[in-house]
CHARMM-style PDB file with segment names, atoms N, HN, CA, C and O in Angstrom:
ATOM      1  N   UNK     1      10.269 -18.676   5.334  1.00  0.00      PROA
ATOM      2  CA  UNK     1       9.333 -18.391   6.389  1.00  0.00      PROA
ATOM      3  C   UNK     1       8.123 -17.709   5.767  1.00  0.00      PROA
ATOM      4  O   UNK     1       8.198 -17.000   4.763  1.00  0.00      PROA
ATOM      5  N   UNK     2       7.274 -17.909   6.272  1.00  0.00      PROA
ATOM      6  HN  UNK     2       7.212 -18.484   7.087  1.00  0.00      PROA
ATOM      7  CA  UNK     2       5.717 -17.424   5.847  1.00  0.00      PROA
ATOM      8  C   UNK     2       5.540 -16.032   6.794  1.00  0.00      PROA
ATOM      9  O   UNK     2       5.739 -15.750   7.975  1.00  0.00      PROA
ATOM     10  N   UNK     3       4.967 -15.207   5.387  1.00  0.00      PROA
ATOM     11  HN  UNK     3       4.806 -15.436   4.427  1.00  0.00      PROA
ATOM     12  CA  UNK     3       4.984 -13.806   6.422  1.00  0.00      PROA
ATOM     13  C   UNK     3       3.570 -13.379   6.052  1.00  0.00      PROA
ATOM     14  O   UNK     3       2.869 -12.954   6.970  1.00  0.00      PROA
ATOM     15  N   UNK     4       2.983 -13.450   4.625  1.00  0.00      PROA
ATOM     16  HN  UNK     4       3.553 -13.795   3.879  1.00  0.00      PROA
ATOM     17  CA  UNK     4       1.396 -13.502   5.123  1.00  0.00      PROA
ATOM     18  C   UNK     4       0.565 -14.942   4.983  1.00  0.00      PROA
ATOM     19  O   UNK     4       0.588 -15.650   3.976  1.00  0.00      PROA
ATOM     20  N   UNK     5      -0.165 -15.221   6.196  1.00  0.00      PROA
ATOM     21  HN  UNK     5      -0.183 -14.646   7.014  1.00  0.00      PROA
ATOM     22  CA  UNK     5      -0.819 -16.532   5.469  1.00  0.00      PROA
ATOM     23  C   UNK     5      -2.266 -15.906   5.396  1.00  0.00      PROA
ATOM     24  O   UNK     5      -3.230 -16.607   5.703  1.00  0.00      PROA
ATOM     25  N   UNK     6      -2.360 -15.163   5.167  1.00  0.00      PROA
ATOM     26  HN  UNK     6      -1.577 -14.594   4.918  1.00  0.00      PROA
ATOM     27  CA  UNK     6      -3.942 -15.386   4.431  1.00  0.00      PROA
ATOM     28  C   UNK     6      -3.716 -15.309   2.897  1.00  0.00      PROA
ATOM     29  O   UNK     6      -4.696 -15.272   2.153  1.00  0.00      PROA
ATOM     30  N   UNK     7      -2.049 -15.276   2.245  1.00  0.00      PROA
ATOM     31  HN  UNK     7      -1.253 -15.307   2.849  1.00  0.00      PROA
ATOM     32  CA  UNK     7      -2.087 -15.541   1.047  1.00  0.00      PROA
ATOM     33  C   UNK     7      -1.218 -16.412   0.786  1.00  0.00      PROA
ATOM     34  O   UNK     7      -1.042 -16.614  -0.416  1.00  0.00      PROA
ATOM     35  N   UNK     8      -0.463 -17.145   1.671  1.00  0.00      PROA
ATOM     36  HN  UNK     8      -0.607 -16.981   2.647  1.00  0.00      PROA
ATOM     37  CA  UNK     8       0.300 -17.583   1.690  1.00  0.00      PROA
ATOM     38  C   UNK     8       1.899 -17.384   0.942  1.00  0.00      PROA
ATOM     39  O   UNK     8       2.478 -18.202   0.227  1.00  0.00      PROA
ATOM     40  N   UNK     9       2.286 -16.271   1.293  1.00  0.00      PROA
ATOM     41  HN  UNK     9       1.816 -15.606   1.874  1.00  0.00      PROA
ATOM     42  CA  UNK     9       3.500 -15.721   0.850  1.00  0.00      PROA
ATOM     43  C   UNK     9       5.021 -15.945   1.059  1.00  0.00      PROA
ATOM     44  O   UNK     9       4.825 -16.977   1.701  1.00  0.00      PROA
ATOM     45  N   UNK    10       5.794 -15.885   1.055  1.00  0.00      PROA
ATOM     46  HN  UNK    10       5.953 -15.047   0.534  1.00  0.00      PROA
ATOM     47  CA  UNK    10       6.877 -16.681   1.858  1.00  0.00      PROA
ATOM     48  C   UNK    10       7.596 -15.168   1.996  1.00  0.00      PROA
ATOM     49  O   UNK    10       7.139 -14.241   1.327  1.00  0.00      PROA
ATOM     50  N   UNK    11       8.649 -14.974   2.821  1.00  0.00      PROA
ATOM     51  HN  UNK    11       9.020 -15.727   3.365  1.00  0.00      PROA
ATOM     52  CA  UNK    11       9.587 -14.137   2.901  1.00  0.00      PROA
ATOM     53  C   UNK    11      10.598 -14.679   1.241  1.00  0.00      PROA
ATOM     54  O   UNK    11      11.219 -13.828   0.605  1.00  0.00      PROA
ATOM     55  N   UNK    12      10.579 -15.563   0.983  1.00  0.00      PROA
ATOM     56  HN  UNK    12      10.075 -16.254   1.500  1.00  0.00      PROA
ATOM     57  CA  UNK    12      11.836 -15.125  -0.621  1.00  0.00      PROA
ATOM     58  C   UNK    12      10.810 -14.830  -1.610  1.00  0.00      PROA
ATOM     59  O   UNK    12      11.206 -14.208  -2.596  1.00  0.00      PROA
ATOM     60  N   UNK    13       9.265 -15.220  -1.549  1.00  0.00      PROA
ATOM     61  HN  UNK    13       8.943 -15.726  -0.749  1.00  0.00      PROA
ATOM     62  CA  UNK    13       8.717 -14.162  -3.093  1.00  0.00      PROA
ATOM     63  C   UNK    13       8.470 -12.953  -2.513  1.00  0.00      PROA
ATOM     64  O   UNK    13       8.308 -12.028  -3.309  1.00  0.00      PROA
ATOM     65  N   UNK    14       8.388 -12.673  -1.237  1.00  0.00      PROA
ATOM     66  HN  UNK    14       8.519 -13.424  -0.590  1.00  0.00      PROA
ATOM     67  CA  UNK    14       8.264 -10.515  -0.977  1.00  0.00      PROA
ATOM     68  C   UNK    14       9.785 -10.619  -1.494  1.00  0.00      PROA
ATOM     69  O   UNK    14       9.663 -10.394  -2.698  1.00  0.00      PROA
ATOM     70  N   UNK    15      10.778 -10.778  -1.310  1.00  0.00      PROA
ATOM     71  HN  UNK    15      10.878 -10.961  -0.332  1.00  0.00      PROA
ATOM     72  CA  UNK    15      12.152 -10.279  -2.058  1.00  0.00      PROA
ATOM     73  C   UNK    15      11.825 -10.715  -3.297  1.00  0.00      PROA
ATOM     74  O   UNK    15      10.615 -10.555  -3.143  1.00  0.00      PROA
ATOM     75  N   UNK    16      11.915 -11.142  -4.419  1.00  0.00      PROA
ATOM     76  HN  UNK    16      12.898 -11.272  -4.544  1.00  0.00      PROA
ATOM     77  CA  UNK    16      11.489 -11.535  -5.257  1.00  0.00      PROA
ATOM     78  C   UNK    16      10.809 -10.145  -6.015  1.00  0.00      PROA
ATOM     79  O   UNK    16      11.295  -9.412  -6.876  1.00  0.00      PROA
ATOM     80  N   UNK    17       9.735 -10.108  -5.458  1.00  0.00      PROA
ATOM     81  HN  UNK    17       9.340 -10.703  -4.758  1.00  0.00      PROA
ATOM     82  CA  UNK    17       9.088  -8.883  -5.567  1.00  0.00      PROA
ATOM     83  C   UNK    17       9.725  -7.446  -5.277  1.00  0.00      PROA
ATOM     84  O   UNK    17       9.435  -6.569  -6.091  1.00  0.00      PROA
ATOM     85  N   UNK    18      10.532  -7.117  -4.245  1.00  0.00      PROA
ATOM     86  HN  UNK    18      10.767  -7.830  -3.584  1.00  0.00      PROA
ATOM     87  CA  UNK    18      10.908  -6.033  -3.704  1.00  0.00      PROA
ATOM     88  C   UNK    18      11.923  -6.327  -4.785  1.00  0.00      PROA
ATOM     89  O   UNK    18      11.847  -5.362  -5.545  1.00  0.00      PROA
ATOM     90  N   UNK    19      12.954  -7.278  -5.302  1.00  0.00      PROA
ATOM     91  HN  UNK    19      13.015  -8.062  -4.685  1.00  0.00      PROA
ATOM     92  CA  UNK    19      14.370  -7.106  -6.156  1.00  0.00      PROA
ATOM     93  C   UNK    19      13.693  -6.422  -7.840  1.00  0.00      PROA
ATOM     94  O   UNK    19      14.239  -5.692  -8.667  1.00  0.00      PROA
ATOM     95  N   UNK    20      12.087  -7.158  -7.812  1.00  0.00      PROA
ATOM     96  HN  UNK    20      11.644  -7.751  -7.140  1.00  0.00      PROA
ATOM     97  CA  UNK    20      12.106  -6.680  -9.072  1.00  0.00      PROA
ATOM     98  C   UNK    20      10.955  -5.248  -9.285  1.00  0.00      PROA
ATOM     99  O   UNK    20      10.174  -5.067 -10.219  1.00  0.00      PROA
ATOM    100  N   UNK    21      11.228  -4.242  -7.893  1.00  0.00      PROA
ATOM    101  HN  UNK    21      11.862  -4.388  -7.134  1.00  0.00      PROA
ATOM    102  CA  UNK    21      10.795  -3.049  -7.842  1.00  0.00      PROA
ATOM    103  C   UNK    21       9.638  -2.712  -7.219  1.00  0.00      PROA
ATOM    104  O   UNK    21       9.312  -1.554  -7.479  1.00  0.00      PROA
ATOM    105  N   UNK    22       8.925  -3.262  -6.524  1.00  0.00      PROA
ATOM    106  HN  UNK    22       9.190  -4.203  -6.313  1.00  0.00      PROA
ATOM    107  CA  UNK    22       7.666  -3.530  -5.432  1.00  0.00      PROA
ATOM    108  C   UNK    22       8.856  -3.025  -4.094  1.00  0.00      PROA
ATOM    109  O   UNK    22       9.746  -3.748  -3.646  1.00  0.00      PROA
ATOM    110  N   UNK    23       8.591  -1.797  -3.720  1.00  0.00      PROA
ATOM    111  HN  UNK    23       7.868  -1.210  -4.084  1.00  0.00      PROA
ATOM    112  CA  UNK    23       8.402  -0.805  -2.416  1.00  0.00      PROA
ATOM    113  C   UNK    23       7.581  -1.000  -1.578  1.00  0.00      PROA
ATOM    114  O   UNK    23       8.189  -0.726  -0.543  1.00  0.00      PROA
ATOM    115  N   UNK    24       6.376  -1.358  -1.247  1.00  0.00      PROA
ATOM    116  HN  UNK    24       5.882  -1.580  -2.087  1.00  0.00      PROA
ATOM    117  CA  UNK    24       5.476  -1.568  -0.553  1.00  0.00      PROA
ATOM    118  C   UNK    24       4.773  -2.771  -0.360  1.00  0.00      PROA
ATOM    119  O   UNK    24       4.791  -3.539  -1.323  1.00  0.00      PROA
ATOM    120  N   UNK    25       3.984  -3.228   0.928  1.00  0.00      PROA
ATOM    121  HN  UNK    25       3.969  -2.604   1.709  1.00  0.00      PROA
ATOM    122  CA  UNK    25       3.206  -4.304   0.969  1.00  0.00      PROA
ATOM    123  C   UNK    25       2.482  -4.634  -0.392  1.00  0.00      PROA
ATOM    124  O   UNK    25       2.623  -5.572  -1.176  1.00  0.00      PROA
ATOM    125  N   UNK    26       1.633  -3.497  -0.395  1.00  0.00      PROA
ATOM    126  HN  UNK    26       1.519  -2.735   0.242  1.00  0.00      PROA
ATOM    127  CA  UNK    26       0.674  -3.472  -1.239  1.00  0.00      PROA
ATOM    128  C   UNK    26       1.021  -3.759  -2.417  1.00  0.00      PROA
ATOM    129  O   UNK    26       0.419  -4.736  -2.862  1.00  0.00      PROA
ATOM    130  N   UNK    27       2.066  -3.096  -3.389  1.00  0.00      PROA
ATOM    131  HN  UNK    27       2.554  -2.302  -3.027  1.00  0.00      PROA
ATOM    132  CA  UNK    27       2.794  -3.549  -3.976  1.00  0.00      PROA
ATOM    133  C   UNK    27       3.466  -4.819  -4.461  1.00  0.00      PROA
ATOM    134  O   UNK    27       3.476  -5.371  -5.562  1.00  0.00      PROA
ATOM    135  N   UNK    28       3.960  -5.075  -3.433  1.00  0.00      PROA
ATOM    136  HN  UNK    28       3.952  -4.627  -2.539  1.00  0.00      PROA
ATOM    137  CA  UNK    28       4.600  -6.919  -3.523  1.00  0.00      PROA
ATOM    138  C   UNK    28       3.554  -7.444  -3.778  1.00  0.00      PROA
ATOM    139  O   UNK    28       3.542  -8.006  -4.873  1.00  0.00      PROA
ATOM    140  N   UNK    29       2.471  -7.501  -3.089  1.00  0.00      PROA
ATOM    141  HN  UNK    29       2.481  -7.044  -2.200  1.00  0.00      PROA
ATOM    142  CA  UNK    29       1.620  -8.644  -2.963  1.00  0.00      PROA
ATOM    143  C   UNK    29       0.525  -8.992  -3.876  1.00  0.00      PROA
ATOM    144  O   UNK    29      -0.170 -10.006  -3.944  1.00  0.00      PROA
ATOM    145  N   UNK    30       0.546  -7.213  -5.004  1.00  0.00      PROA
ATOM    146  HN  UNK    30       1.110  -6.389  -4.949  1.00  0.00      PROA
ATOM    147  CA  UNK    30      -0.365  -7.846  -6.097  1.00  0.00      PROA
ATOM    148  C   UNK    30       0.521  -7.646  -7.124  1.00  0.00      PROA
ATOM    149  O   UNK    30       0.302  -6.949  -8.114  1.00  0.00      PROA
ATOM    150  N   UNK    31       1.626  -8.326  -6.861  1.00  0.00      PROA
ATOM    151  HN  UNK    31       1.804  -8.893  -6.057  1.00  0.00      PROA
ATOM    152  CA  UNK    31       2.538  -8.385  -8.077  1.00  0.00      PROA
ATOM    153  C   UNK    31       3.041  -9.972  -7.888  1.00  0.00      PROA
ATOM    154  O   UNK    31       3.820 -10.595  -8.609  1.00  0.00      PROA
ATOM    155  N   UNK    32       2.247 -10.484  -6.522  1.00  0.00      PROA
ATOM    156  HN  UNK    32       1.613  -9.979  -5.936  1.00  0.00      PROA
ATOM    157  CA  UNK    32       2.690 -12.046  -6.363  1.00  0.00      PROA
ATOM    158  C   UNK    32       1.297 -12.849  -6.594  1.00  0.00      PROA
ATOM    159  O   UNK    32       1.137 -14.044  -6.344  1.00  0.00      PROA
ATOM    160  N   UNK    33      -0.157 -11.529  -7.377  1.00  0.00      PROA
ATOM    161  HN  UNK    33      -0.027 -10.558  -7.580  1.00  0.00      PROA
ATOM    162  CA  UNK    33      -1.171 -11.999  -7.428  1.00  0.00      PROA
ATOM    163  C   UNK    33      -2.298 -11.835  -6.334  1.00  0.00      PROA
ATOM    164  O   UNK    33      -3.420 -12.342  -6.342  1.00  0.00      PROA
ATOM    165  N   UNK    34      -1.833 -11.158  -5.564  1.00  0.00      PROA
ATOM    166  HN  UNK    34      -0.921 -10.746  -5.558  1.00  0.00      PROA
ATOM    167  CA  UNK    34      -2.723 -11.065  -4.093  1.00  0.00      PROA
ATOM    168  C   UNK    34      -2.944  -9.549  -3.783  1.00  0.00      PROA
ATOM    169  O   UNK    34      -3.134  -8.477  -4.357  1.00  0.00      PROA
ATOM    170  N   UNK    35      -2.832  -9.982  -2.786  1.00  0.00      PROA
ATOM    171  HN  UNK    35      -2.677 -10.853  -2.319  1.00  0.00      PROA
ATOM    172  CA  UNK    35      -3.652  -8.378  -2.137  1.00  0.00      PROA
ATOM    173  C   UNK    35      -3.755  -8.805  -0.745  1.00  0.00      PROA
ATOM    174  O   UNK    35      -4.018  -9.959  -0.408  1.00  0.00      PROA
ATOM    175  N   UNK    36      -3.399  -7.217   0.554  1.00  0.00      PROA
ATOM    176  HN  UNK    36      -3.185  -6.280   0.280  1.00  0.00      PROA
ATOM    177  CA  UNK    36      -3.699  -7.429   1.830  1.00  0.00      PROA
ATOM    178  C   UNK    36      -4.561  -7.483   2.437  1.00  0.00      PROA
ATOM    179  O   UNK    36      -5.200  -6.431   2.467  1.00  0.00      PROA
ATOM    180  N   UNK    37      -5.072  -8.535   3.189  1.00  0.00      PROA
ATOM    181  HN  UNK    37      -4.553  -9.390   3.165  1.00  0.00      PROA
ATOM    182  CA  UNK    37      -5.921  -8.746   3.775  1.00  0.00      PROA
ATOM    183  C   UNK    37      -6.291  -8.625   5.121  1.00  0.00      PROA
ATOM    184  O   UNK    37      -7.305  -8.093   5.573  1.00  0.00      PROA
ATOM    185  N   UNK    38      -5.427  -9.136   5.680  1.00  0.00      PROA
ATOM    186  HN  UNK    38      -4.603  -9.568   5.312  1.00  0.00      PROA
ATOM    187  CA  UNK    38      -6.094  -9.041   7.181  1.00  0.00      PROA
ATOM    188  C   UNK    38      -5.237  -7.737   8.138  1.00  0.00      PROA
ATOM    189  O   UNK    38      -5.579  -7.219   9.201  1.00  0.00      PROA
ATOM    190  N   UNK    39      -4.120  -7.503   7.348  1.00  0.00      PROA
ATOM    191  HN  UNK    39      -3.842  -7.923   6.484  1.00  0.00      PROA
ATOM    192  CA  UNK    39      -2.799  -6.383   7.663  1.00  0.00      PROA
ATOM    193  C   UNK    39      -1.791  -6.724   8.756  1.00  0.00      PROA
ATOM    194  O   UNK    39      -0.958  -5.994   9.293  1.00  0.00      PROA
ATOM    195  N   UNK    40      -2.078  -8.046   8.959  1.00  0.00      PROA
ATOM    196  HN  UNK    40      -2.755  -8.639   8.523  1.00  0.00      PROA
ATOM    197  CA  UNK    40      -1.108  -8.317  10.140  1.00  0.00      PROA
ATOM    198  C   UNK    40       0.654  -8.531   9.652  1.00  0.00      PROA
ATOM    199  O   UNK    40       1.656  -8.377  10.351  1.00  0.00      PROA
ATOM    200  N   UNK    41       0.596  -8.747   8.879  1.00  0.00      PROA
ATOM    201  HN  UNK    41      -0.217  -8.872   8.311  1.00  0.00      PROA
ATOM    202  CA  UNK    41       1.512  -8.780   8.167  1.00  0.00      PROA
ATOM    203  C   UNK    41       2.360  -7.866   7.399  1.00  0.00      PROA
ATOM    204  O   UNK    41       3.504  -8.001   6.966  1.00  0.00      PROA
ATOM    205  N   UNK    42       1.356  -6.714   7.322  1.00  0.00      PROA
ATOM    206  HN  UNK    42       0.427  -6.604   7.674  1.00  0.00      PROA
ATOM    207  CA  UNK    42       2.346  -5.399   6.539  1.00  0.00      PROA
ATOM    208  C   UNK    42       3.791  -4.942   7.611  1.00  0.00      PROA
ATOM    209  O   UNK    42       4.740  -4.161   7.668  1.00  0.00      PROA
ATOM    210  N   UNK    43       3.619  -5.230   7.799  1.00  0.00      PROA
ATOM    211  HN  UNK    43       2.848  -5.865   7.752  1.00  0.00      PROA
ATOM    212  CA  UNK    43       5.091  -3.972   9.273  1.00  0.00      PROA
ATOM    213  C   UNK    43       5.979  -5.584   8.357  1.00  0.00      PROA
ATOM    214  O   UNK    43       5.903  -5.425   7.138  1.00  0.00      PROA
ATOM    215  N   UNK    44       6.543  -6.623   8.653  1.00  0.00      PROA
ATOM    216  HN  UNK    44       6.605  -6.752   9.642  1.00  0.00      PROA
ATOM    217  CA  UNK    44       7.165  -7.637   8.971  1.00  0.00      PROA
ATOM    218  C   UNK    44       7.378  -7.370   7.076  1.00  0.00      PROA
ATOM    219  O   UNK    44       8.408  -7.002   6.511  1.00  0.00      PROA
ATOM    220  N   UNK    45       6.229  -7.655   6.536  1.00  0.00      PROA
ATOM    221  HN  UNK    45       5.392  -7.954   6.995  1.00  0.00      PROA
ATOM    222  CA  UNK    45       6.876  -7.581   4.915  1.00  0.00      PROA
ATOM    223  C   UNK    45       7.332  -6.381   4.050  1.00  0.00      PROA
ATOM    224  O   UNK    45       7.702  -6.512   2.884  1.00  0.00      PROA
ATOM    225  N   UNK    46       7.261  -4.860   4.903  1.00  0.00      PROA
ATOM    226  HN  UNK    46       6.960  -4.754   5.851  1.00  0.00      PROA
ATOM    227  CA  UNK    46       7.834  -4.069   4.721  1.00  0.00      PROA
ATOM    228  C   UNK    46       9.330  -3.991   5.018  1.00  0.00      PROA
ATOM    229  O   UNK    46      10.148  -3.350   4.358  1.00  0.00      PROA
ATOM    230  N   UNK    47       9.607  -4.818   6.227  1.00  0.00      PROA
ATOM    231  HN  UNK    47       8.943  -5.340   6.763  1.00  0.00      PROA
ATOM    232  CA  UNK    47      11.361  -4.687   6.993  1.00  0.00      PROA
ATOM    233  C   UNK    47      11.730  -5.979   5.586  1.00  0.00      PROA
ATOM    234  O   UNK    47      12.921  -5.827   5.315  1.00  0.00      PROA
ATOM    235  N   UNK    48      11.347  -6.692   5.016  1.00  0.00      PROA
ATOM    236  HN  UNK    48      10.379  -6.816   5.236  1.00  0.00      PROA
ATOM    237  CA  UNK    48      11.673  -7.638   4.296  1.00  0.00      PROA
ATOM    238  C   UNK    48      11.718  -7.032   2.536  1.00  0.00      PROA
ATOM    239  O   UNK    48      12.368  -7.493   1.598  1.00  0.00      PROA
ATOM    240  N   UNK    49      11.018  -6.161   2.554  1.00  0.00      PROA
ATOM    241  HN  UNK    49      10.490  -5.787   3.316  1.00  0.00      PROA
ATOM    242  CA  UNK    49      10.997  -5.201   1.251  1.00  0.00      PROA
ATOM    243  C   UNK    49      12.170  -4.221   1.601  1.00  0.00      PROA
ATOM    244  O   UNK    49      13.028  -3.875   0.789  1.00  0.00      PROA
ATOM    245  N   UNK    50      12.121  -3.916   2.584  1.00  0.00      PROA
ATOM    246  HN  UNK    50      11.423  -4.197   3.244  1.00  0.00      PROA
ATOM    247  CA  UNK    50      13.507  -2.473   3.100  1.00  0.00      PROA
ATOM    248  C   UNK    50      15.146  -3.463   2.775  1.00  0.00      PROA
ATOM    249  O   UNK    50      15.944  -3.360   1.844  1.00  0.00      PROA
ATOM    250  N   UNK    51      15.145  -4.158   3.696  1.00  0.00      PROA
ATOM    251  HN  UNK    51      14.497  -4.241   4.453  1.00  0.00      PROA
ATOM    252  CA  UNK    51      16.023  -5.559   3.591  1.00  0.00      PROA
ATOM    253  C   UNK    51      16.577  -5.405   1.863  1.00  0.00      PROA
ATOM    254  O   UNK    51      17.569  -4.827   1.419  1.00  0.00      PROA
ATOM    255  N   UNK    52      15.612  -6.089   1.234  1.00  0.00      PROA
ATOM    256  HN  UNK    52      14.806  -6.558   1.595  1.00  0.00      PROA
ATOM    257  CA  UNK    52      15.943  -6.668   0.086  1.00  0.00      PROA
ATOM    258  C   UNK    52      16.176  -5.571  -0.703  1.00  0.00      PROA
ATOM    259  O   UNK    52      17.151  -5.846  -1.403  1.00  0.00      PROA
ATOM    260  N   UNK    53      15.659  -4.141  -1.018  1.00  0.00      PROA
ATOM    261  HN  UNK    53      14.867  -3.917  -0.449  1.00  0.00      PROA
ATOM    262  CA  UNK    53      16.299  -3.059  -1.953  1.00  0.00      PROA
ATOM    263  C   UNK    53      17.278  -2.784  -1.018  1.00  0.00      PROA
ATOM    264  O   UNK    53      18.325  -2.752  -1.665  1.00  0.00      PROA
ATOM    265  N   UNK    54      17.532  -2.557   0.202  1.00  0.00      PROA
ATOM    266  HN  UNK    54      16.682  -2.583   0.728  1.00  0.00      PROA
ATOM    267  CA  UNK    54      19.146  -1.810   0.964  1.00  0.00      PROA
ATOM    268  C   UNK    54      20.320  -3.331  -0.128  1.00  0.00      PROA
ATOM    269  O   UNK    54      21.284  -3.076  -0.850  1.00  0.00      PROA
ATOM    270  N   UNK    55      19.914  -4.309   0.076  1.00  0.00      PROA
ATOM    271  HN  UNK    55      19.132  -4.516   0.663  1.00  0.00      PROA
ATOM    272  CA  UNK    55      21.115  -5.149  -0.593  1.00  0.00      PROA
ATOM    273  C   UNK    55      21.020  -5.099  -1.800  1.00  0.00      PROA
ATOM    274  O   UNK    55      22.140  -5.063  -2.311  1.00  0.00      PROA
ATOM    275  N   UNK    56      20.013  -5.073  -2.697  1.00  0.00      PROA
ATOM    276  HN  UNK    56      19.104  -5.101  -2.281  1.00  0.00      PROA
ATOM    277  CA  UNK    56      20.171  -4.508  -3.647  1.00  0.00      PROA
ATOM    278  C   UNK    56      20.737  -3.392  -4.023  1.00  0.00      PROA
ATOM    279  O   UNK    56      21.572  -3.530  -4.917  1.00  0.00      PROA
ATOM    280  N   UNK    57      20.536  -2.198  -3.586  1.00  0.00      PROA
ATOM    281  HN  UNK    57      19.858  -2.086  -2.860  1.00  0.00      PROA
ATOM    282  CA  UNK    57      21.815  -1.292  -3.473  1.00  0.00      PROA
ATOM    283  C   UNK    57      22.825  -1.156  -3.435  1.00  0.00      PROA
ATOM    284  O   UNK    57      23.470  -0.251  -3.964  1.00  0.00      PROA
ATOM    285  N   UNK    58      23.245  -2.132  -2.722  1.00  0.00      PROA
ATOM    286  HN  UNK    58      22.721  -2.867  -2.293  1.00  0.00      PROA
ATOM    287  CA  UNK    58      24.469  -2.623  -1.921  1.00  0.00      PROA
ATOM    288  C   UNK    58      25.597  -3.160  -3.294  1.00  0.00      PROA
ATOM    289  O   UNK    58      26.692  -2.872  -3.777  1.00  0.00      PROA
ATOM    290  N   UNK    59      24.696  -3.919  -3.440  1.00  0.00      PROA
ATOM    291  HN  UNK    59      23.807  -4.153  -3.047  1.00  0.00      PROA
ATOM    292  CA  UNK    59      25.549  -4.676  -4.586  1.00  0.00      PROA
ATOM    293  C   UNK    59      25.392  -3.498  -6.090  1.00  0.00      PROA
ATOM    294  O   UNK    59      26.180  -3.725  -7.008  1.00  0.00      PROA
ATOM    295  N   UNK    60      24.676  -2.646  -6.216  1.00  0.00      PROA
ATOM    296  HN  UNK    60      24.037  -2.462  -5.470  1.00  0.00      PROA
ATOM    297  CA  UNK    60      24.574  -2.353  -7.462  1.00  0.00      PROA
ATOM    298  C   UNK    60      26.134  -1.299  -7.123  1.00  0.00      PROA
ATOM    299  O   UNK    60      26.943  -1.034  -8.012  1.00  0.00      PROA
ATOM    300  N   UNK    61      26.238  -0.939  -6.011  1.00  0.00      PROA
ATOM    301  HN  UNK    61      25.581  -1.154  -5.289  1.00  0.00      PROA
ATOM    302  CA  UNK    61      27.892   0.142  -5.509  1.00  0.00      PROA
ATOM    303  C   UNK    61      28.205  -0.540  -5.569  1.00  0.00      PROA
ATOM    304  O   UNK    61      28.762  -0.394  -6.657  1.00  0.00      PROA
ATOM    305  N   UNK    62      28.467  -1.657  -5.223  1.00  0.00      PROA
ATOM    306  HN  UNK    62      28.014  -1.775  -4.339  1.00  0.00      PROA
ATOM    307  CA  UNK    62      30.303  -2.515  -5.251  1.00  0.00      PROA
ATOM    308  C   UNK    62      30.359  -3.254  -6.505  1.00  0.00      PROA
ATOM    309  O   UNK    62      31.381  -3.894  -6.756  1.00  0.00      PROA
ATOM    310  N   UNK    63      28.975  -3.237  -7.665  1.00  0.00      PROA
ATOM    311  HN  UNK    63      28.145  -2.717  -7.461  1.00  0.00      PROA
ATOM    312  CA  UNK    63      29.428  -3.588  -8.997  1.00  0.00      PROA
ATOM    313  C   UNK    63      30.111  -2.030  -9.661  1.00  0.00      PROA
ATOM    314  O   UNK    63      31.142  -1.782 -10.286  1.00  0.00      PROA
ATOM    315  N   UNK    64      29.148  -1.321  -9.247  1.00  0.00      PROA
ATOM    316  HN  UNK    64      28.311  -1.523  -8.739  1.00  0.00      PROA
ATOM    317  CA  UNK    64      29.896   0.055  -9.942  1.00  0.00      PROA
ATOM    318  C   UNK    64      30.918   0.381  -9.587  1.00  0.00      PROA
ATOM    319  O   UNK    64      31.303   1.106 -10.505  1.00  0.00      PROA
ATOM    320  N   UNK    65      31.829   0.350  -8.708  1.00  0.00      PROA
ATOM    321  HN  UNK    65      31.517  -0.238  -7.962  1.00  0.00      PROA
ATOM    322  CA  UNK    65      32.930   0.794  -8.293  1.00  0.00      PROA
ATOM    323  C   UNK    65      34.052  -0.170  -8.550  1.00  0.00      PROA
ATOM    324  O   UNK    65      35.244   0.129  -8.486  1.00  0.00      PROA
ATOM    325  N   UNK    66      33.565  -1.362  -8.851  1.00  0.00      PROA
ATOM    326  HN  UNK    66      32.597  -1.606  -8.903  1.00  0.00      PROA
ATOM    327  CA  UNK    66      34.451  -2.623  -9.231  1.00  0.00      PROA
ATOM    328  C   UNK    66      34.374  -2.384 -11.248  1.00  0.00      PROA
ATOM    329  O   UNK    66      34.782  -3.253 -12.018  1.00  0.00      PROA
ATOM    330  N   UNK    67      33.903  -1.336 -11.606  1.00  0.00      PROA
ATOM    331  HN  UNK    67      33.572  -0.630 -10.980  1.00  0.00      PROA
ATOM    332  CA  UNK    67      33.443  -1.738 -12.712  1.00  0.00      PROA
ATOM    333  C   UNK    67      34.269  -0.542 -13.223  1.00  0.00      PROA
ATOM    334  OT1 UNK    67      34.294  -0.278 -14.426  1.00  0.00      PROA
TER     335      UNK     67
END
């Protein structure tokens, strides 16, 4: 799903971005080459950045505890 189109971003490169340490809109998006523009989009690719480090988390406890 497309979450900004004025850069055309998808919801799996903001995870992408958020798995490889991008916290923030702002963040993700000039690490996917871009930058925010119009801001309609920050709230929606933040719950998608929150999303993707909580499971990342997730899994880094049940490797450690399996480990």
């Amino acid at each position: 799903m497309y979450v900004c189109l004025c850069n055309g971003f998808r919801d799996s490169e903001i995870r992408a971005a958020a798995r490889a340490g991008s916290g923030s809109p702002h963040a993700a998006y000039a690490a996917l080459g871009g930058g925010v523009c119009c801001g309609r989009c920050v709230e929606l690719a933040q719950d998608v950045i929150d999303e993707a480090r909580a499971a990342n988390q997730a899994a880094a406890s049940v490797a450690a505890s399996a480990g």
